[in-house]
N, C-alpha and C positions, 0 to 999 in steps of 0.2 A: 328459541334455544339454538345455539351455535352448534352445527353440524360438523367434529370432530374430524371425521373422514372427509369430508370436503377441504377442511383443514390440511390437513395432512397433504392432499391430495396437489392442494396448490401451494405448499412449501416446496416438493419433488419437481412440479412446474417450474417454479421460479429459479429452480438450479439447473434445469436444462434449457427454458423459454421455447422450444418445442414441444409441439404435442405429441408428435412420432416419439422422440424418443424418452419423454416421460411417461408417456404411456407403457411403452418398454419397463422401465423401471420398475412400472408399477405394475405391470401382469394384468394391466386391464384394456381394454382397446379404448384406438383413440376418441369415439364420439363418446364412448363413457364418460372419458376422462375432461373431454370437453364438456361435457352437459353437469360433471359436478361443478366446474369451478364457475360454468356459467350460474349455477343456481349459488354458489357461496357468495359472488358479486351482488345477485340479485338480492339475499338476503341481507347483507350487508349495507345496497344501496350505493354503490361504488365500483366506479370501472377499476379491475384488479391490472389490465394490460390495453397495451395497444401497439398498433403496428406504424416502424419506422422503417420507412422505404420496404427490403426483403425479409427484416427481423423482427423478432419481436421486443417489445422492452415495458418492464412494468412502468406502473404511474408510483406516486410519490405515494396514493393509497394503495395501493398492491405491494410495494415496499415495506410500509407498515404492518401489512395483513400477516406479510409473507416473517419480517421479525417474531412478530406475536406468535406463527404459527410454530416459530423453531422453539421459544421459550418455552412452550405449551407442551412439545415434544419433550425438551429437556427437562421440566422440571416431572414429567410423568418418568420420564426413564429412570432420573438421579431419588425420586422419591421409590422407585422398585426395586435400583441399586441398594437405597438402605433398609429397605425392607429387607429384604434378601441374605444381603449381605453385611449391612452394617456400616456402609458407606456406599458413598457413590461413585462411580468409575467414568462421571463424563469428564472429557478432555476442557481445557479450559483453549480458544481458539484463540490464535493472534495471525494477524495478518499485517503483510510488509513489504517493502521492495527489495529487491536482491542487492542494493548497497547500503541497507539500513542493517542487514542481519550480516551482512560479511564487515563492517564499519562501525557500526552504531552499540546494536544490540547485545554483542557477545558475550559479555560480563554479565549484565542483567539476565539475559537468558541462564547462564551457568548459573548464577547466586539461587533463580528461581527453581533450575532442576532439583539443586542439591538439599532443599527441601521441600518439594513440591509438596502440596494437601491434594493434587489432581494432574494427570499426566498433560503433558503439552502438543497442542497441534498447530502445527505453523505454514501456513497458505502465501504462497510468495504472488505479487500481484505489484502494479503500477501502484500512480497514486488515486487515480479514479478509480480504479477498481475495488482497491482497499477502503475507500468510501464508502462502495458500493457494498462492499462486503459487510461493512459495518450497520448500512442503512436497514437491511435486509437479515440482519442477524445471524449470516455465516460465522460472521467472527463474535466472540465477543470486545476483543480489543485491534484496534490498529495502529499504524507507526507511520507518518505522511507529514511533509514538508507541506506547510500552509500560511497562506497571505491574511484569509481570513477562515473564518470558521460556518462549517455548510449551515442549513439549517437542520434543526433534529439532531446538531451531530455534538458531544462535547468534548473540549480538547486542554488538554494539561501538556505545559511545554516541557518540552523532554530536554533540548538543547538545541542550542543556534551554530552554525556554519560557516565558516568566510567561503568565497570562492579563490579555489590558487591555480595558477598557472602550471603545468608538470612540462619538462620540457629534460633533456638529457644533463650531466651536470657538464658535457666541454660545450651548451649551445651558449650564444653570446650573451642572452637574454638571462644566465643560471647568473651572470655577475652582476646581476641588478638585485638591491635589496628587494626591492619592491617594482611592480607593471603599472606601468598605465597605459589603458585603453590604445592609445597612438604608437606604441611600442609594438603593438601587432599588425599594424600596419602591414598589406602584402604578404600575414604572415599566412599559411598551411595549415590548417585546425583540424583536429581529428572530434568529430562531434557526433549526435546523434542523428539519427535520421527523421525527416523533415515533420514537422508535427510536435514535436518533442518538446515539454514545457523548456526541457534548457539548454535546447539548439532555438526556439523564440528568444529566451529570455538574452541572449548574448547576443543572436543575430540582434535585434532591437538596440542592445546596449551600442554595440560596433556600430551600426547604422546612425545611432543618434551621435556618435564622436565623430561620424563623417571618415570612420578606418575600412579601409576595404580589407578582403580576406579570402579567403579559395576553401572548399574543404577536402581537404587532403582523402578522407577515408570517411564510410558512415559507419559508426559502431554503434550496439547496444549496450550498455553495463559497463559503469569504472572503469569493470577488471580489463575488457576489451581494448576499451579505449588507450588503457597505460599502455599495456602490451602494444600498440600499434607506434607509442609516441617511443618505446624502448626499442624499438624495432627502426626507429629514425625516419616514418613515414611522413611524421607532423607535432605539432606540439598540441594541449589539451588544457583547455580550464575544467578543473573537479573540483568537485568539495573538498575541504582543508581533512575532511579525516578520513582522506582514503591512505591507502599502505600504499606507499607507492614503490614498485621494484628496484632492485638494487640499478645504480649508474642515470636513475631520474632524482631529478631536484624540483619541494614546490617552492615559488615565491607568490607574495598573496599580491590579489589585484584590487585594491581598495575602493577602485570605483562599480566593483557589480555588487549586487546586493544579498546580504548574507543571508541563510539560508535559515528559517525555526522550524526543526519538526516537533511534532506533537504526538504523544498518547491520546486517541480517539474511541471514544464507544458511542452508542447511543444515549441522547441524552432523555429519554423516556422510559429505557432501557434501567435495567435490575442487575447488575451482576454478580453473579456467585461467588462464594466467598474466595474462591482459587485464584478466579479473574480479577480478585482486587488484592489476592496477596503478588500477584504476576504485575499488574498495573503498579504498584508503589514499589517492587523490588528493579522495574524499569528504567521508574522516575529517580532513584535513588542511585543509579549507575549511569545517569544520562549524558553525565561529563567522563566517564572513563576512558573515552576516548581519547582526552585529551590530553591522560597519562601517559601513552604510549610512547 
């Protein structure tokens, strides 16, 4: 029989990946706390964590333990919600990057407030992370730009992206309908900082046209980045539906490769009826963007 409190015990783990300060959390000390999840592994048969380099990171079965273990919590809590009360009061989770909910999401989001079955909680996170979130069952739903599809994970396309150039509307580059790669030539880029799927993905592009390039500024987020190119520091490739400030112009670059995000949950995973009126109110606003 599945030891509930062990359960429990390594869901609070898995959100801090410490034992100092899950233990904390948890009001019980740390070898306690390590000697349950050590025996919930053992009964299970499966290492739940392991350590990389200074930190720690679950395994792909610890991920799973650690989902199962938040469902188990959830459906306990929303089953004593209607007890109680007559409904359930758990939040329906989604998680996202910070230019998918300032860009993407805002419609869907409002359509799903204004008749919500389950209030909304919304976790701003990369796109690994939002995986991770998903894998792990912090979230029930997430919103991530993807080439292919993880595994465990299932993904419903939400809408695809050009990538465009934003540059001010007097720079020389605003009189061209359209970019190509060699048009940047020398140019000044205001991009992310290094690691970054889409400072790779353009450094790589630039690199294979044989264009050289300088980066002007490292920024995080869109909204950063415009502000630096309105600001006359440098020019910037974003996605075609960012807002871009007044006295910026995009022109699209046909040679990088457009962008498909996806609505993602678990696909072993259960979702509650909220999570899937939130998921199809998404999918249903996925182009509103491109009303704007």
């Amino acid at each position: 029989m599945l030891n509930l409190d062990w359960l429990g015990a390594f869901v609070v783990f898995s959100e801090h990946l410490n034992f100092t300060r899950a233990a904390r959390a948890l009001h019980v000390s740390q070898p306690a706390l390590h000697g349950q999840i050590g025996k919930l592994g053992e009964a299970l048969g499966v290492t739940l964590y392991q350590r990389r380099g200074q930190r720690l990171e679950l395994t792909p079965d610890g991920k799973r333990v650690a989902a199962f273990g938040r469902e188990v919590g959830e459906r306990t809590r929303s089953f004593l919600d209607v007890l109680r009360h007559g409904e359930s009061r758990a939040p329906v989770v989604l998680c996202a990057g910070e230019g998918s909910y300032l860009y993407l999401l805002g419609e869907g989001i409002r359509a799903y407030a204004a008749r919500a079955a389950a209030p909304l909680r919304l976790l701003t996170r990369d796109r690994e992370a939002t995986l991770d979130a998903i894998a792990t069952g912090e979230a029930h739903l997430g919103v991530a730009p993807l080439e292919g599809t993880p595994e465990g994970i299932a993904a419903d396309r939400l809408t695809e992206v050009e990538q465009v150039l934003a540059v001010p509307d007097v720079h020389p580059l605003a009189r061209k309908r359209r970019i190509k790669l060699r048009d940047l030539e020398g140019a000044r880029l205001v991009v992310p900082g290094p690691g970054r799927p889409h400072r790779a993905m353009l450094a790589q592009a630039l690199l294979s046209a044989g264009v050289r390039w300088e980066p002007a500024v490292e920024a995080s987020g869109w909204e950063l980045m415009l502000h630096f190119v309105r600001l006359g520091v440098g020019i910037a490739v974003v996605n075609a539906c960012c807002r871009l400030p007044r006295g910026l112009v995009a022109r699209p670059v046909p040679e990088l490769p457009r962008r498909t995000f996806y609505v993602v949950r678990r696909r072993d995973g259960e979702l509650p009826g909220a999570a899937t009126q939130l998921r199809e109110t998404l999918l249903a606003h996925g182009a509103a963007w491109q009303r704007r």
